[in-house]
PyMOL Python script that loads the backbone (N, CA, C, O; Angstrom):
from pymol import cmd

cmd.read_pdbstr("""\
ATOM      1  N   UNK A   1       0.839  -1.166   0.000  1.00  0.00           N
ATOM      2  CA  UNK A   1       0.000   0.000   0.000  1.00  0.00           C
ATOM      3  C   UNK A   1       0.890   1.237   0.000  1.00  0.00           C
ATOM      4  O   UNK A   1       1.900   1.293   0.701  1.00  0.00           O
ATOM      5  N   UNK A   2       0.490   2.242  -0.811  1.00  0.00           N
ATOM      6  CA  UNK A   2       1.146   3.537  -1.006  1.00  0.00           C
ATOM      7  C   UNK A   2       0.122   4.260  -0.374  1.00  0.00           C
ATOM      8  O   UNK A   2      -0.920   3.653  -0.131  1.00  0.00           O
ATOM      9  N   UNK A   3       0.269   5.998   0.084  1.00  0.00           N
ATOM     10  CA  UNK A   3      -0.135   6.464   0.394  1.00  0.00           C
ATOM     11  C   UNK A   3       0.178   7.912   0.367  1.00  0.00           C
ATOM     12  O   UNK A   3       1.192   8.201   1.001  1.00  0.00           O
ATOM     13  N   UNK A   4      -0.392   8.818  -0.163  1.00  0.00           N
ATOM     14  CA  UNK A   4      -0.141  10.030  -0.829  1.00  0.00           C
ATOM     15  C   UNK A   4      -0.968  11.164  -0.454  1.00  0.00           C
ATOM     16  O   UNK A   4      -1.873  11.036  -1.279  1.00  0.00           O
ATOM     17  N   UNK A   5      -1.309  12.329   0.331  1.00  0.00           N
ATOM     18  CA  UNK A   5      -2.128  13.043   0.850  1.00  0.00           C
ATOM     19  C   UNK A   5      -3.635  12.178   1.088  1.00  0.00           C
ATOM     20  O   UNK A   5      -3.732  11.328   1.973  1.00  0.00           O
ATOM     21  N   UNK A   6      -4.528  12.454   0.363  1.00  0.00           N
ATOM     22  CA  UNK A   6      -5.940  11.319   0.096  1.00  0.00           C
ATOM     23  C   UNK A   6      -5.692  10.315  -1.032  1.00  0.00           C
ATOM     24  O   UNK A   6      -6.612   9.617  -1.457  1.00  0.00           O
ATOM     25  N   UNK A   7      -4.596  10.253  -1.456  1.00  0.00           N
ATOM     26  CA  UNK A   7      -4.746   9.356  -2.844  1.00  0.00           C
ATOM     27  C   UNK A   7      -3.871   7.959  -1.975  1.00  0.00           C
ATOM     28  O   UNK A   7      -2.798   8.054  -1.380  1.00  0.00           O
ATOM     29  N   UNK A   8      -4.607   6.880  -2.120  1.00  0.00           N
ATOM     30  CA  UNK A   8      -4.048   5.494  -2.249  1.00  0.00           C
ATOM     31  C   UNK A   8      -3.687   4.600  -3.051  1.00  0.00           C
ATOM     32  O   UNK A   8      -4.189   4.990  -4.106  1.00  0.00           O
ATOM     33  N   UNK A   9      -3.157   3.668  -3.267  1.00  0.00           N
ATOM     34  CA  UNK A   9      -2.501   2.494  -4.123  1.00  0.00           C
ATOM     35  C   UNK A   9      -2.687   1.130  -3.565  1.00  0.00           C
ATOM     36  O   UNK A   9      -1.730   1.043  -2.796  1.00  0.00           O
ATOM     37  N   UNK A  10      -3.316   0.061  -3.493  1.00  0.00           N
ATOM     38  CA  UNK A  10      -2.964  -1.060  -3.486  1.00  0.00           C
ATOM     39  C   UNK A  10      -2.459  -2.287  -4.036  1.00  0.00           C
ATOM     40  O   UNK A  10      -3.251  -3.065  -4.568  1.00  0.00           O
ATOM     41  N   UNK A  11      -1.408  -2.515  -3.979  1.00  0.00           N
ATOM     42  CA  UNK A  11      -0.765  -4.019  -5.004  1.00  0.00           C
ATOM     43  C   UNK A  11      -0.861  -4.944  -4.639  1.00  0.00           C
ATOM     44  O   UNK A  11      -0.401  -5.335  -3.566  1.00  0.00           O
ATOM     45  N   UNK A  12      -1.515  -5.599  -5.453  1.00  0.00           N
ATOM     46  CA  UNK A  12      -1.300  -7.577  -5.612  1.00  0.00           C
ATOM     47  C   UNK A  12      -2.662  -8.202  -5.518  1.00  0.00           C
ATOM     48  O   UNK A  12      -3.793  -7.735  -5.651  1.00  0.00           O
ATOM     49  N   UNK A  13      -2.317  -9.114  -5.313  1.00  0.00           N
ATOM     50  CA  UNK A  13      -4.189 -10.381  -5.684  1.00  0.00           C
ATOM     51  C   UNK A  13      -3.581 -11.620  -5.582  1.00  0.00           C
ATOM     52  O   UNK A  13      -2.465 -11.795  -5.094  1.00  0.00           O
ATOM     53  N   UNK A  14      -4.435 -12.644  -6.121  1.00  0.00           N
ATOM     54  CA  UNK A  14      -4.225 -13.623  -5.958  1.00  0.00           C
ATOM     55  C   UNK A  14      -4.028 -14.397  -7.617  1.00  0.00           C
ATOM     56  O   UNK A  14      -4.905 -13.779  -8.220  1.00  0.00           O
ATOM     57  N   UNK A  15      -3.591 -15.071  -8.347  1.00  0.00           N
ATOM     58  CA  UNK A  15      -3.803 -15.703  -9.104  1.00  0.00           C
ATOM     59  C   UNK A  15      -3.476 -14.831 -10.498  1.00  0.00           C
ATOM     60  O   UNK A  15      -2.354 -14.331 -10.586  1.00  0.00           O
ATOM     61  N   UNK A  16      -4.194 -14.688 -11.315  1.00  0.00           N
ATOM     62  CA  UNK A  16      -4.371 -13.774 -12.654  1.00  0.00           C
ATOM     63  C   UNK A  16      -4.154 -12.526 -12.077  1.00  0.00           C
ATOM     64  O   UNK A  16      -3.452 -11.782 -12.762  1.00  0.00           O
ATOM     65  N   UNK A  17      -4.681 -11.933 -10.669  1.00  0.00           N
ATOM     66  CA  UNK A  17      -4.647 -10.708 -10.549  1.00  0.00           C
ATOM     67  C   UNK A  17      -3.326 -10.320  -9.463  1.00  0.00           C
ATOM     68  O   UNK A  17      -3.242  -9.313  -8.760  1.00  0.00           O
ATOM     69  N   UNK A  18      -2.229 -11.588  -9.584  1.00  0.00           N
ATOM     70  CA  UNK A  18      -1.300 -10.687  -8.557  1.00  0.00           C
ATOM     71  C   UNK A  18      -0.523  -9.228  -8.920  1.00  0.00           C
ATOM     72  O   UNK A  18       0.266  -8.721  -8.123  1.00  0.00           O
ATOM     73  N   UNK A  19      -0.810  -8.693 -10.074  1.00  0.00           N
ATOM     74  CA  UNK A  19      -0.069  -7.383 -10.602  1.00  0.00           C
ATOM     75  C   UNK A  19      -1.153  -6.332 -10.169  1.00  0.00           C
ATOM     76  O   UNK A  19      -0.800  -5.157 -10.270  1.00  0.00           O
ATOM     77  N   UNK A  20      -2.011  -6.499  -9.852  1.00  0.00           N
ATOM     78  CA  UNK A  20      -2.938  -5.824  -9.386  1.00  0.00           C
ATOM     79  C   UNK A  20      -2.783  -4.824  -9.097  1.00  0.00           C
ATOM     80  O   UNK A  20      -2.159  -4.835  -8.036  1.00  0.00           O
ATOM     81  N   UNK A  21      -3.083  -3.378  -9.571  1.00  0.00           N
ATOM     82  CA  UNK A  21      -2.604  -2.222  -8.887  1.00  0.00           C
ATOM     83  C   UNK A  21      -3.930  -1.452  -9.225  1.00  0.00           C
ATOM     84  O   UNK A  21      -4.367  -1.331 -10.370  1.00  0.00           O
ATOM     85  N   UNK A  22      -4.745  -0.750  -7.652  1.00  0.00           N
ATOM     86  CA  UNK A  22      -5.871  -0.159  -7.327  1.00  0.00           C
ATOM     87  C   UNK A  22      -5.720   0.987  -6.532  1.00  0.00           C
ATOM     88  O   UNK A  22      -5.043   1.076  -5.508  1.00  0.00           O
ATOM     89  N   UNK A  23      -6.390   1.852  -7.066  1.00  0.00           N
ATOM     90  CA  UNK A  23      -6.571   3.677  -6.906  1.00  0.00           C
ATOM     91  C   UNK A  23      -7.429   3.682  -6.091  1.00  0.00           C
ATOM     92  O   UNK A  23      -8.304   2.839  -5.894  1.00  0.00           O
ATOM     93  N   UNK A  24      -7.228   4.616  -5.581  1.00  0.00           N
ATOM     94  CA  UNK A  24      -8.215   5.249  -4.633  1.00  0.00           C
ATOM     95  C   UNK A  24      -8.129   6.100  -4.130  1.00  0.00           C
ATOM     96  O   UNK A  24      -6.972   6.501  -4.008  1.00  0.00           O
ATOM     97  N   UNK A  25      -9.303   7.004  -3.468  1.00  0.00           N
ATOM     98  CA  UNK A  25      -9.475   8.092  -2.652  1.00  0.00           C
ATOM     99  C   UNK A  25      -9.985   7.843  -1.616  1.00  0.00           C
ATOM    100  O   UNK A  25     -10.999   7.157  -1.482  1.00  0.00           O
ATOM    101  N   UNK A  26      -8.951   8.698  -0.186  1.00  0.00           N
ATOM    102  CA  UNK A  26      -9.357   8.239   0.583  1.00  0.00           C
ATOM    103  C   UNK A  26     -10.652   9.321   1.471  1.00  0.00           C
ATOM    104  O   UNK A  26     -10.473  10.536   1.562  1.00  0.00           O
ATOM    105  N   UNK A  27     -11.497   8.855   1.866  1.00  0.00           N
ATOM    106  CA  UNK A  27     -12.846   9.603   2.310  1.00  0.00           C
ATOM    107  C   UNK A  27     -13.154   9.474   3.540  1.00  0.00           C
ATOM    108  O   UNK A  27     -12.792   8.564   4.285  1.00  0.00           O
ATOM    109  N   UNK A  28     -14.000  10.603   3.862  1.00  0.00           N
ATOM    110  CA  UNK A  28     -14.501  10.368   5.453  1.00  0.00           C
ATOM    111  C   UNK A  28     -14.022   8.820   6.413  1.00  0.00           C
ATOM    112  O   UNK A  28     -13.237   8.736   7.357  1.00  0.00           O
ATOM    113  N   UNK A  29     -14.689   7.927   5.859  1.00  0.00           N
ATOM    114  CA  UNK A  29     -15.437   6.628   6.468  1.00  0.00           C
ATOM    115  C   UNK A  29     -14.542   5.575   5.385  1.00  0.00           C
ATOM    116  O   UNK A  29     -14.317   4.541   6.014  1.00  0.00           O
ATOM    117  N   UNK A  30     -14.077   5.505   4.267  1.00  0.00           N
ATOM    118  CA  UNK A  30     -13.538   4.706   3.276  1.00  0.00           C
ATOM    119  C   UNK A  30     -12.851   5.295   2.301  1.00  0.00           C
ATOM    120  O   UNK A  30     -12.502   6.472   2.214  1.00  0.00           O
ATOM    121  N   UNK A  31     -12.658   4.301   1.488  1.00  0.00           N
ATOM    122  CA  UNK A  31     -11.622   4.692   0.644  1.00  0.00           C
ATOM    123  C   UNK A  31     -12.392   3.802  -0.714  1.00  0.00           C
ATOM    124  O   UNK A  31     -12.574   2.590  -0.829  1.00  0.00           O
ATOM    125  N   UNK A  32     -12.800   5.108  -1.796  1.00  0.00           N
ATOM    126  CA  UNK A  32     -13.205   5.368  -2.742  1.00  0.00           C
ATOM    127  C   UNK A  32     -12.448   4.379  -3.952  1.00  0.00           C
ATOM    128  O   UNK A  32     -11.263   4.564  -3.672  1.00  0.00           O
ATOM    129  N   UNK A  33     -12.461   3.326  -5.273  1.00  0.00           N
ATOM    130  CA  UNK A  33     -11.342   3.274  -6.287  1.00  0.00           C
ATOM    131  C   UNK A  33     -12.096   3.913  -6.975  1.00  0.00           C
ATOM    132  O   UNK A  33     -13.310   4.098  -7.057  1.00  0.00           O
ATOM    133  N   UNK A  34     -10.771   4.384  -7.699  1.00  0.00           N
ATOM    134  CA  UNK A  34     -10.595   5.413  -8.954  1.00  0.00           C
ATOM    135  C   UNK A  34     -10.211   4.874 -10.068  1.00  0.00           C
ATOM    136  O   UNK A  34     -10.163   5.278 -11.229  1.00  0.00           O
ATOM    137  N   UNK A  35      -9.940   3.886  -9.540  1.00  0.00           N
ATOM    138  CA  UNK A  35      -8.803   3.048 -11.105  1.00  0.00           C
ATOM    139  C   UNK A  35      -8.321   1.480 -10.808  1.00  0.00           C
ATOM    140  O   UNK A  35      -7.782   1.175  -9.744  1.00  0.00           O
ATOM    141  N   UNK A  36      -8.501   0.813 -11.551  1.00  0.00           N
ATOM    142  CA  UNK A  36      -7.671  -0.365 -11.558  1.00  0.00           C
ATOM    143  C   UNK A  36      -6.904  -0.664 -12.981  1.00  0.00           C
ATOM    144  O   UNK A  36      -7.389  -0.674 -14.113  1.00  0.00           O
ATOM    145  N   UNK A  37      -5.236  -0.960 -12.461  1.00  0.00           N
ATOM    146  CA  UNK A  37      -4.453  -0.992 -13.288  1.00  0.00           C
ATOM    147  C   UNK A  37      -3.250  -2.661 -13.375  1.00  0.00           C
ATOM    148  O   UNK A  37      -3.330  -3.533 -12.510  1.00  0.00           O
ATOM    149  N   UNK A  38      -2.463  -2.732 -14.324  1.00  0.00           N
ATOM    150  CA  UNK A  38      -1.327  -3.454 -13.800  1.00  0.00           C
ATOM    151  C   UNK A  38       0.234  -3.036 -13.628  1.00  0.00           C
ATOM    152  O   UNK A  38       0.889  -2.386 -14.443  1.00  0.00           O
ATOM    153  N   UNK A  39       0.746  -3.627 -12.207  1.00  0.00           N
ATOM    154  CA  UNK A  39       1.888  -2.751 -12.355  1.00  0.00           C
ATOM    155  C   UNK A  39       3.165  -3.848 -13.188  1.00  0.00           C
ATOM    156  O   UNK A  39       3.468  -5.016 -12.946  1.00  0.00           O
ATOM    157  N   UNK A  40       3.732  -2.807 -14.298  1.00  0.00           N
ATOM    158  CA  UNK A  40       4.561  -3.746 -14.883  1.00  0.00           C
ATOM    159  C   UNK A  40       6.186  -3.357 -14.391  1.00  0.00           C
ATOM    160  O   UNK A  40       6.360  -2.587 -13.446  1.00  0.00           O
ATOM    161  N   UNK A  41       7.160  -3.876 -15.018  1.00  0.00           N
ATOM    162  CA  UNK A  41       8.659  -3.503 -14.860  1.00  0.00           C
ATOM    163  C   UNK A  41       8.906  -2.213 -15.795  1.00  0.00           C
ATOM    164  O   UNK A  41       8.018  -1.694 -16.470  1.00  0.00           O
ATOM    165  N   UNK A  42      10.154  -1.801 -15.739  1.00  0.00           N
ATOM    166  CA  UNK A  42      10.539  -0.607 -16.258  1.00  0.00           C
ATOM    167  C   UNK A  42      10.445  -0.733 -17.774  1.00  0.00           C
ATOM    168  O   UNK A  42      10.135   0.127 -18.599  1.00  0.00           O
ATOM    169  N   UNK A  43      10.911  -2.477 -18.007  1.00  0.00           N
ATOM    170  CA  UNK A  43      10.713  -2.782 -19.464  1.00  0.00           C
ATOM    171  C   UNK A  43       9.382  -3.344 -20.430  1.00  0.00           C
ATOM    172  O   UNK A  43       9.282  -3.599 -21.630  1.00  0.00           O
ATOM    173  N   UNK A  44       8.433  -3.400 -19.287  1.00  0.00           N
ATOM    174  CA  UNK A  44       7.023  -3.342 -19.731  1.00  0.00           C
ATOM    175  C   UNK A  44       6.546  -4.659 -19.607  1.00  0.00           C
ATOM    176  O   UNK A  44       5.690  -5.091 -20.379  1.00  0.00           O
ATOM    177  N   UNK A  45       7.041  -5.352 -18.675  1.00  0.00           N
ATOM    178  CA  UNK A  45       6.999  -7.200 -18.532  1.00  0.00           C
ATOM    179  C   UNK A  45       6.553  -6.878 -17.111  1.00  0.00           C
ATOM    180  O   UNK A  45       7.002  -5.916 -16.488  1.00  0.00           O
ATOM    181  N   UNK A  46       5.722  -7.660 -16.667  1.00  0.00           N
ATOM    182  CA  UNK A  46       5.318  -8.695 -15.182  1.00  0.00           C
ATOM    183  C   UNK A  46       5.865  -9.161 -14.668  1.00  0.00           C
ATOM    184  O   UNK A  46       5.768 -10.382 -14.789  1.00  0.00           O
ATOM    185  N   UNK A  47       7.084  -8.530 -13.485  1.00  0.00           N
ATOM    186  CA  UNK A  47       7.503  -9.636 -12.923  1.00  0.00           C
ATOM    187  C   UNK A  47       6.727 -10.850 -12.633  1.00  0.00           C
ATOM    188  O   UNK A  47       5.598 -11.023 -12.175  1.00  0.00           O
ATOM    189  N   UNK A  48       7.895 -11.843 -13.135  1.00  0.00           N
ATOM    190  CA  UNK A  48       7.518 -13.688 -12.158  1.00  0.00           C
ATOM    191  C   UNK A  48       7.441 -13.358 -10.550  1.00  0.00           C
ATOM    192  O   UNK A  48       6.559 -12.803  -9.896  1.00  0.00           O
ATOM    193  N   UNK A  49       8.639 -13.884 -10.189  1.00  0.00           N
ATOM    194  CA  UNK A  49       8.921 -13.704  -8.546  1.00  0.00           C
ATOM    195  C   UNK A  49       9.148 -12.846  -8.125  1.00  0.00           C
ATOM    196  O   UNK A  49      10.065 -12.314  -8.751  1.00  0.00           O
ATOM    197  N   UNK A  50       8.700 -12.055  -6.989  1.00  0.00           N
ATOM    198  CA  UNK A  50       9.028 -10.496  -6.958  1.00  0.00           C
ATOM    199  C   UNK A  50       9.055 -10.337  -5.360  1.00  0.00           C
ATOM    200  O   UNK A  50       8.543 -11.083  -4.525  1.00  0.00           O
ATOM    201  N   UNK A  51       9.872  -9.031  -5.144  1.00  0.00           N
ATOM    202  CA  UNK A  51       9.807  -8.654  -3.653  1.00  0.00           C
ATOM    203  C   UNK A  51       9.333  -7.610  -3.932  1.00  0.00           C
ATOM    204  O   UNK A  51       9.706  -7.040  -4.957  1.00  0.00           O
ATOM    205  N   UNK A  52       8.083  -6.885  -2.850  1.00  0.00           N
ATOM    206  CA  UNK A  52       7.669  -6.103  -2.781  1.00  0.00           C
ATOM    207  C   UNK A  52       7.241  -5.206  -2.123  1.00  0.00           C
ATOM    208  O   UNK A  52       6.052  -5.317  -1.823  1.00  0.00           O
ATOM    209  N   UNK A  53       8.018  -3.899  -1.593  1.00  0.00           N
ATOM    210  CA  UNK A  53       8.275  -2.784  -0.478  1.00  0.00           C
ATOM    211  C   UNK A  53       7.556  -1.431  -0.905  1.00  0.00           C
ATOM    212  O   UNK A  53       7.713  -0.937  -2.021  1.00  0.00           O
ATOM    213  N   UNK A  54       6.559  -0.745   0.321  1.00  0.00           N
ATOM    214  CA  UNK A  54       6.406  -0.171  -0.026  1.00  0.00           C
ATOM    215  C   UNK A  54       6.468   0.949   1.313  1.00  0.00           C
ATOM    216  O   UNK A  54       6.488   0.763   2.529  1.00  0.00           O
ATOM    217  N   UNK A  55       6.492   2.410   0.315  1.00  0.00           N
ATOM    218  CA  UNK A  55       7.186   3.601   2.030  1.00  0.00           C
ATOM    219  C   UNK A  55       6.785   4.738   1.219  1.00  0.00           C
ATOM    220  O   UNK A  55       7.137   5.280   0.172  1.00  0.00           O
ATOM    221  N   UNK A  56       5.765   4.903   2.267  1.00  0.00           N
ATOM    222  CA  UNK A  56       4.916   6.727   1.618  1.00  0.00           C
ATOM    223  C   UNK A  56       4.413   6.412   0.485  1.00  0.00           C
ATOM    224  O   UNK A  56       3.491   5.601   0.403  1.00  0.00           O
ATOM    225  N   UNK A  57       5.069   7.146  -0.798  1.00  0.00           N
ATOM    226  CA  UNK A  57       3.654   7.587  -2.270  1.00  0.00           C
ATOM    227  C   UNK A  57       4.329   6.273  -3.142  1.00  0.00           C
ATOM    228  O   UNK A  57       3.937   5.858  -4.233  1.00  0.00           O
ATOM    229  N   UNK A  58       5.465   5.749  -2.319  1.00  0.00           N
ATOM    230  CA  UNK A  58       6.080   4.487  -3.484  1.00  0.00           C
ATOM    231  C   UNK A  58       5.886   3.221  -3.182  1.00  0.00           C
ATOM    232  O   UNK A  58       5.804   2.887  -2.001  1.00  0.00           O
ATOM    233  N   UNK A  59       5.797   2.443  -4.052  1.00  0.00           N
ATOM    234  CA  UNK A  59       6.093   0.866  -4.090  1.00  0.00           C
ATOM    235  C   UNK A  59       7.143   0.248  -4.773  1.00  0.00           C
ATOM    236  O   UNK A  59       6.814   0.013  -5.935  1.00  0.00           O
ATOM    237  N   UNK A  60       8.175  -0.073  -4.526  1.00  0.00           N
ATOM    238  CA  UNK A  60       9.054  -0.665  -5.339  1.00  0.00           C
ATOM    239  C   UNK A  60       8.832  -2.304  -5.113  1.00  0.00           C
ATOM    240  O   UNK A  60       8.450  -2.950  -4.137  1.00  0.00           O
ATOM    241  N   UNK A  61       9.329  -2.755  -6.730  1.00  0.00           N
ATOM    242  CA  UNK A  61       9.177  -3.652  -7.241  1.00  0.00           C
ATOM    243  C   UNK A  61      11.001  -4.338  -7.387  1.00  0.00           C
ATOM    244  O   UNK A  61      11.818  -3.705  -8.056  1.00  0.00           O
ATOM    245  N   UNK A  62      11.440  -5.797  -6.593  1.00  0.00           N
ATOM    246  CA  UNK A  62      12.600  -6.209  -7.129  1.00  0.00           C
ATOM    247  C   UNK A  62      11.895  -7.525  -7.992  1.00  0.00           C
ATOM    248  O   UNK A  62      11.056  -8.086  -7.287  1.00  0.00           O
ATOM    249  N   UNK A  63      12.012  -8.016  -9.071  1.00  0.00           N
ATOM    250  CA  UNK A  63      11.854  -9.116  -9.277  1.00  0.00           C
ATOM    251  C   UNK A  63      13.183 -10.243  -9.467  1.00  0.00           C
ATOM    252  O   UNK A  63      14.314  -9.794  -9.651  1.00  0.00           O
ATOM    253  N   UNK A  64      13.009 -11.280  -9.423  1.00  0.00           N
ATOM    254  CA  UNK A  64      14.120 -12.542  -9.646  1.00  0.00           C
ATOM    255  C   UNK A  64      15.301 -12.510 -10.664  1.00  0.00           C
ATOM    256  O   UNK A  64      15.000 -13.288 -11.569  1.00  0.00           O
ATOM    257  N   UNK A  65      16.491 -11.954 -10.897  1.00  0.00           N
ATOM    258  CA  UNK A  65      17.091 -12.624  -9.275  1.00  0.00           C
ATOM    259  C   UNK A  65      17.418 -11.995  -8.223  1.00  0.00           C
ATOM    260  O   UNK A  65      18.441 -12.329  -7.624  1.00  0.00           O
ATOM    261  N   UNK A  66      16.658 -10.994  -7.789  1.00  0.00           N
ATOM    262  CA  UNK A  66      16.706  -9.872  -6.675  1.00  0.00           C
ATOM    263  C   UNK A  66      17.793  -9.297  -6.931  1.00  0.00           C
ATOM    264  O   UNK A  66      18.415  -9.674  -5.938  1.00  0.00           O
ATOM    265  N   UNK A  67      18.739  -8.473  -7.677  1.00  0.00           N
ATOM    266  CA  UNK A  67      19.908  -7.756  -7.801  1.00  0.00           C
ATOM    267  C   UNK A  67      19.234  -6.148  -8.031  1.00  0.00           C
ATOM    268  O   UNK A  67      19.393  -5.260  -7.194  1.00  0.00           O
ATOM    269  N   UNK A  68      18.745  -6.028  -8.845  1.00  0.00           N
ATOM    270  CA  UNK A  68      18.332  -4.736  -8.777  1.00  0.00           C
ATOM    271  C   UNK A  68      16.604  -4.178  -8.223  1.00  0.00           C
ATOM    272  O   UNK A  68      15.949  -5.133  -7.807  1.00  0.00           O
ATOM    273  N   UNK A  69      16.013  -3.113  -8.189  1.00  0.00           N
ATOM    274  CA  UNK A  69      14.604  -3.058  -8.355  1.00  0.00           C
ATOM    275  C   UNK A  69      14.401  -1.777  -9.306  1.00  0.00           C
ATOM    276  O   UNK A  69      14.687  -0.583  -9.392  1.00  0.00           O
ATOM    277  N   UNK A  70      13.526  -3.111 -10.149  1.00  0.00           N
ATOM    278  CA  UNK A  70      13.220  -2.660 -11.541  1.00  0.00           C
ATOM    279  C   UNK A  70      11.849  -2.195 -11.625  1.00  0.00           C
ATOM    280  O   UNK A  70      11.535  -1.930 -12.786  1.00  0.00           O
ATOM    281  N   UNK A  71      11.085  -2.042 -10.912  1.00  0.00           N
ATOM    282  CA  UNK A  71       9.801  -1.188 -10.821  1.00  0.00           C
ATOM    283  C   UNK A  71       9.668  -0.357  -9.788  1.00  0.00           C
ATOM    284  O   UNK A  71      10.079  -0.747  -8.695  1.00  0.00           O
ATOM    285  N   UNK A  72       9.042   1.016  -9.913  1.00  0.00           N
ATOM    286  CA  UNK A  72       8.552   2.095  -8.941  1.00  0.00           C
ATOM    287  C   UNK A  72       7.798   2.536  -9.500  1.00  0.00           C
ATOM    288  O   UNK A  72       8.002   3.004 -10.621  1.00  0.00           O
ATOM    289  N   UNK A  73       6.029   2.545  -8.586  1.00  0.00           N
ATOM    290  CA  UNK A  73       5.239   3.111  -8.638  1.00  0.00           C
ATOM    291  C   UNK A  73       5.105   4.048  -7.784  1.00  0.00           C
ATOM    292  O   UNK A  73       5.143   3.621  -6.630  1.00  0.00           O
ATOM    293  N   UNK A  74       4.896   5.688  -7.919  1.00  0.00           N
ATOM    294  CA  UNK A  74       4.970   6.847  -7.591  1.00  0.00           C
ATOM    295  C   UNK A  74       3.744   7.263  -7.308  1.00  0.00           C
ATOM    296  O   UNK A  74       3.138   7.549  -8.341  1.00  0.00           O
ATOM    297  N   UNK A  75       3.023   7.442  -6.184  1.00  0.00           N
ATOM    298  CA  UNK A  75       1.620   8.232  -6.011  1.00  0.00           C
ATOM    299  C   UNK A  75       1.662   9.477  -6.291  1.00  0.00           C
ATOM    300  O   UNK A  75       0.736   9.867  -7.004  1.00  0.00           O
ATOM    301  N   UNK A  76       2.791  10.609  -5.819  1.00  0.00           N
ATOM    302  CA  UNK A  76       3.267  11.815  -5.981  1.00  0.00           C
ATOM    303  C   UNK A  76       3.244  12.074  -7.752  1.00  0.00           C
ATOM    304  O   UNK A  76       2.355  12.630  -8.397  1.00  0.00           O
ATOM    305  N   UNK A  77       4.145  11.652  -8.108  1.00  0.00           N
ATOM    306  CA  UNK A  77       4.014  12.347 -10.016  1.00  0.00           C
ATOM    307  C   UNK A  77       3.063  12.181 -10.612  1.00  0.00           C
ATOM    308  O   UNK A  77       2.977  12.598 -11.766  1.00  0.00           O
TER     309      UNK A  77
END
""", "prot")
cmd.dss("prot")
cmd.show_as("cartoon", "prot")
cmd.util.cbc("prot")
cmd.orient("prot")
């Protein structure tokens, strides 16, 4: 989960939908979606196996073989 003034992010699912990436606004009592998306790598592929951290408006993405992390999703930009 990201988190950005009222704007939220949630990643992952189960199955077909583990790339899962869901918008939202957050409201009084809940939190509104705005969007459902998928989050891909920098090179436009799905990670397979992936580690996945997330801190404030970001989520970073390492996928296999964990040496670099090749995805960041940004709530802020």
């Amino acid at each position: 989960m990201a988190v950005h003034a009222e704007r939220v992010a949630f990643y992952g699912g189960y199955g077909r939908e583990r790339h899962r990436l869901v918008h939202g606004e957050i409201m009084a009592t809940s939190v509104e979606s705005t969007g459902v998306g998928l989050l891909t790598l920098s090179d436009g592929t799905s990670p397979s196996r992936r580690r996945v951290v997330a801190r404030g408006s970001r989520i970073y993405v390492q996928a296999e073989p964990f040496t670099t992390w090749g995805g960041v999703y940004d709530l802020d930009s």
